[in-house]
Short mmCIF file of the C-alpha atoms (twelve columns), coordinates in Angstrom:
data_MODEL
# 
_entry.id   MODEL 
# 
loop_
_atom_site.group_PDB 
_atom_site.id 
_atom_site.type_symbol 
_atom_site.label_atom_id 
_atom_site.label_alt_id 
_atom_site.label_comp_id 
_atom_site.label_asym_id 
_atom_site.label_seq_id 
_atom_site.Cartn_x 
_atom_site.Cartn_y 
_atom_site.Cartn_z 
_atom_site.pdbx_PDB_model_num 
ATOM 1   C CA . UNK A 1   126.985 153.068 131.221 1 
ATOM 2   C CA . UNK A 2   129.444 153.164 128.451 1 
ATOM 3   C CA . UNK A 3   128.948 152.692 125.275 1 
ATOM 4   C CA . UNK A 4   129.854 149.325 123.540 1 
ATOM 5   C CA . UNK A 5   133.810 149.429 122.157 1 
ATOM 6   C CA . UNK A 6   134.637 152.263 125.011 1 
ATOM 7   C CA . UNK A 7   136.200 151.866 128.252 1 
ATOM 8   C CA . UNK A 8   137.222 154.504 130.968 1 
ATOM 9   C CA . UNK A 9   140.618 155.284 129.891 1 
ATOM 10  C CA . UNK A 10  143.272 154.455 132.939 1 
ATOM 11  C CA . UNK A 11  145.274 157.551 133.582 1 
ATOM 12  C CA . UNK A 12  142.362 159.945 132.779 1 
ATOM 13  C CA . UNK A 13  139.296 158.544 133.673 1 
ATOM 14  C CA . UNK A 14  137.524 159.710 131.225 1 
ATOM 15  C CA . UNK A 15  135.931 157.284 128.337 1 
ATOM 16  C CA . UNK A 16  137.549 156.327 125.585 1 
ATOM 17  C CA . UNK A 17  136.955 153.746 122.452 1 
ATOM 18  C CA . UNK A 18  138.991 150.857 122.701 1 
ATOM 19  C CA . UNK A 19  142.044 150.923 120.666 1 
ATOM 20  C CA . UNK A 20  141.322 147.206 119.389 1 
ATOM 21  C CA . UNK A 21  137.415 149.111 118.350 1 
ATOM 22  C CA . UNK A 22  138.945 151.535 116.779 1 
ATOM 23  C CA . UNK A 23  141.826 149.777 114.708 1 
ATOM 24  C CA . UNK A 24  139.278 147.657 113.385 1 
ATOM 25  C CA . UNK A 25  136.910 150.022 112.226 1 
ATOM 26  C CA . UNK A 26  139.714 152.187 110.492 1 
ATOM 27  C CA . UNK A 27  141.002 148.591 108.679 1 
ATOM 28  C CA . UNK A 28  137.422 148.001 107.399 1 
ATOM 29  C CA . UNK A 29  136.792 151.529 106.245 1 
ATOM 30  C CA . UNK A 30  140.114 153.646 105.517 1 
ATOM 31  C CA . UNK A 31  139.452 152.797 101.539 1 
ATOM 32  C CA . UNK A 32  136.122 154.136 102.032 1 
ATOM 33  C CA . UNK A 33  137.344 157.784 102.728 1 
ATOM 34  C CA . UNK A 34  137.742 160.748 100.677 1 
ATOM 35  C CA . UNK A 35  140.942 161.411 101.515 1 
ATOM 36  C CA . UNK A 36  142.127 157.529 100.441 1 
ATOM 37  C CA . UNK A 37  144.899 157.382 98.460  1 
ATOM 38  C CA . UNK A 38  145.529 154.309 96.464  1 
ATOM 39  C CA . UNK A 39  149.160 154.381 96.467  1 
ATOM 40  C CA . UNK A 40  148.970 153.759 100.199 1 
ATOM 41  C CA . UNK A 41  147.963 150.826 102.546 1 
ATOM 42  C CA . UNK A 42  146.798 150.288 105.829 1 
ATOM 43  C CA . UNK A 43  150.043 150.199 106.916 1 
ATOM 44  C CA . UNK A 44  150.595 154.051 106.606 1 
ATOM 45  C CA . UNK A 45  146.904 155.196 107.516 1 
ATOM 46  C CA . UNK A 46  147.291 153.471 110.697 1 
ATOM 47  C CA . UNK A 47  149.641 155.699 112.242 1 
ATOM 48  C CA . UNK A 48  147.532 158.352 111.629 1 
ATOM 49  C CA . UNK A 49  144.289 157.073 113.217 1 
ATOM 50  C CA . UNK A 50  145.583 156.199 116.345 1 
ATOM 51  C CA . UNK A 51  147.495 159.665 116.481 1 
ATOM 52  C CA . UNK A 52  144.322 160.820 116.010 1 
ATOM 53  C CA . UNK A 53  142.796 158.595 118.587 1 
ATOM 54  C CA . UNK A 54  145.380 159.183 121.476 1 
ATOM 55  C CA . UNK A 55  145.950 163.180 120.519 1 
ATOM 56  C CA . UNK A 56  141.822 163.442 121.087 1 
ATOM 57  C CA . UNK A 57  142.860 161.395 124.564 1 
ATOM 58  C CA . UNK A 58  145.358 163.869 125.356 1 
ATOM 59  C CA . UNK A 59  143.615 167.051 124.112 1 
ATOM 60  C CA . UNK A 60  140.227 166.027 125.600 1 
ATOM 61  C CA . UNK A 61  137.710 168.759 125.834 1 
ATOM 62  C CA . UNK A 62  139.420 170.868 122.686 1 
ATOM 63  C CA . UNK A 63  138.683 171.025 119.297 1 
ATOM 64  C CA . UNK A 64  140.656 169.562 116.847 1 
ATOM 65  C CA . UNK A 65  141.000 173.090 114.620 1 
ATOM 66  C CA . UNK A 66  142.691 174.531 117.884 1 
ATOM 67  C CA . UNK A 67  145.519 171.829 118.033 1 
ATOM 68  C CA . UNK A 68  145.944 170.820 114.665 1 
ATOM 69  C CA . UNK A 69  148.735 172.880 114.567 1 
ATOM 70  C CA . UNK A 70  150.395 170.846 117.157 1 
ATOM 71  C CA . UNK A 71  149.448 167.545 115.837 1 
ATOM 72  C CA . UNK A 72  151.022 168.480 112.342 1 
ATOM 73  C CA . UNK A 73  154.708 169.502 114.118 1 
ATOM 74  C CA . UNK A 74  154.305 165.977 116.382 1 
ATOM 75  C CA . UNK A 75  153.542 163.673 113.230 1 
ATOM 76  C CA . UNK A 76  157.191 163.345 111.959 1 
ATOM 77  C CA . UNK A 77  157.618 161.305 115.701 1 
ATOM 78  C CA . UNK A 78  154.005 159.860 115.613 1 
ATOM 79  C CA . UNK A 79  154.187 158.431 111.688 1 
ATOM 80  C CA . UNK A 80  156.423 155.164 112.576 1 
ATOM 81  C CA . UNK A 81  157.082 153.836 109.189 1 
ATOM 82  C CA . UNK A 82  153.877 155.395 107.272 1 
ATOM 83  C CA . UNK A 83  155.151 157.075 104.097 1 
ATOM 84  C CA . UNK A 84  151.866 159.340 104.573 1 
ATOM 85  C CA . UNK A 85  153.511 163.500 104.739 1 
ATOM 86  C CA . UNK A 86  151.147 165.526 106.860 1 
ATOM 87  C CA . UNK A 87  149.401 167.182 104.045 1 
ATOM 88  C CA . UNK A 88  148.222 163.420 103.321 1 
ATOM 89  C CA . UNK A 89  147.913 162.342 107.032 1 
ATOM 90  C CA . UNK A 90  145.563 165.081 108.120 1 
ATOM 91  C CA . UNK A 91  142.406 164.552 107.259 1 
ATOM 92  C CA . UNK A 92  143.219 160.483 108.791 1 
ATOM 93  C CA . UNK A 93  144.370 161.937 111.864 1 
ATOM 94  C CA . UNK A 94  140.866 164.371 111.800 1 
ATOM 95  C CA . UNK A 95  138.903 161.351 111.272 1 
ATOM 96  C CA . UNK A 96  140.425 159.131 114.084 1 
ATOM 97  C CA . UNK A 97  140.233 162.113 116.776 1 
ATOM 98  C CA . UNK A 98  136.662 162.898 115.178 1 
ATOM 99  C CA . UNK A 99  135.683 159.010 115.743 1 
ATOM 100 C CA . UNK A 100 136.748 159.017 119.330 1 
ATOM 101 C CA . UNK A 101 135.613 162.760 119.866 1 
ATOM 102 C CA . UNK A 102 131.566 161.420 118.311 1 
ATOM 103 C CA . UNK A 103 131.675 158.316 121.176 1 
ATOM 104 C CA . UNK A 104 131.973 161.144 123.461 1 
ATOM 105 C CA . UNK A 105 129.526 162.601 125.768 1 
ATOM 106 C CA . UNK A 106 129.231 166.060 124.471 1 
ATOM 107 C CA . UNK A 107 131.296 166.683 121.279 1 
ATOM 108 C CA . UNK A 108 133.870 169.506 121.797 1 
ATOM 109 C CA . UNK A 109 133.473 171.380 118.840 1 
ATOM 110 C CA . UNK A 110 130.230 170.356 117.903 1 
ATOM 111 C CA . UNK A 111 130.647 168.944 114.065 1 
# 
């Protein structure tokens, strides 16, 4: 059984946290991180959790250090509006592949 907030994702099959789940969490919590910075809102960090979220969907079964290159040349396409730079973006991107990657079954690179 899955656990609560995931679903089996439609072109994969594999699990993933809803996106609704997720979203929600990030909205509660992004002012909570380390990496917050005050001079930005929701509105920017969102881009990079659900990059974060959909890269892990994409890159299932790899760890994050061994894409993270690739993530950081997509973000200028995946940012939208966010005024977040990838030197800010990166550690919200880590956190919203990390989220999905701990609802996993077996965490890829075991952090």
């Amino acid at each position: 059984m899955a656990n609560p907030g995931t679903h089996t994702g439609s072109h994969t099959g594999s699990p993933s946290i809803d996106p609704g789940t997720h979203d929600a969490y990030w909205r509660e919590n992004f002012r909570n991180e380390s990496y917050y910075d005050r001079n930005y809102e929701w509105d920017d960090y969102e881009p990079a959790y659900r990059y974060g979220r959909e890269s892990y969907s994409m890159h299932t079964g790899r760890r994050y250090s061994d894409v993270e290159r690739v993530l950081e040349s997509g973000w200028e396409r995946a940012k939208g509006k966010s005024r977040l730079m990838w030197q800010n973006a990166k550690e919200a991107v880590r956190a919203g592949w990390h989220r999905i990657e701990r609802a996993m079954p077996g965490d890829a690179d075991r952090d």
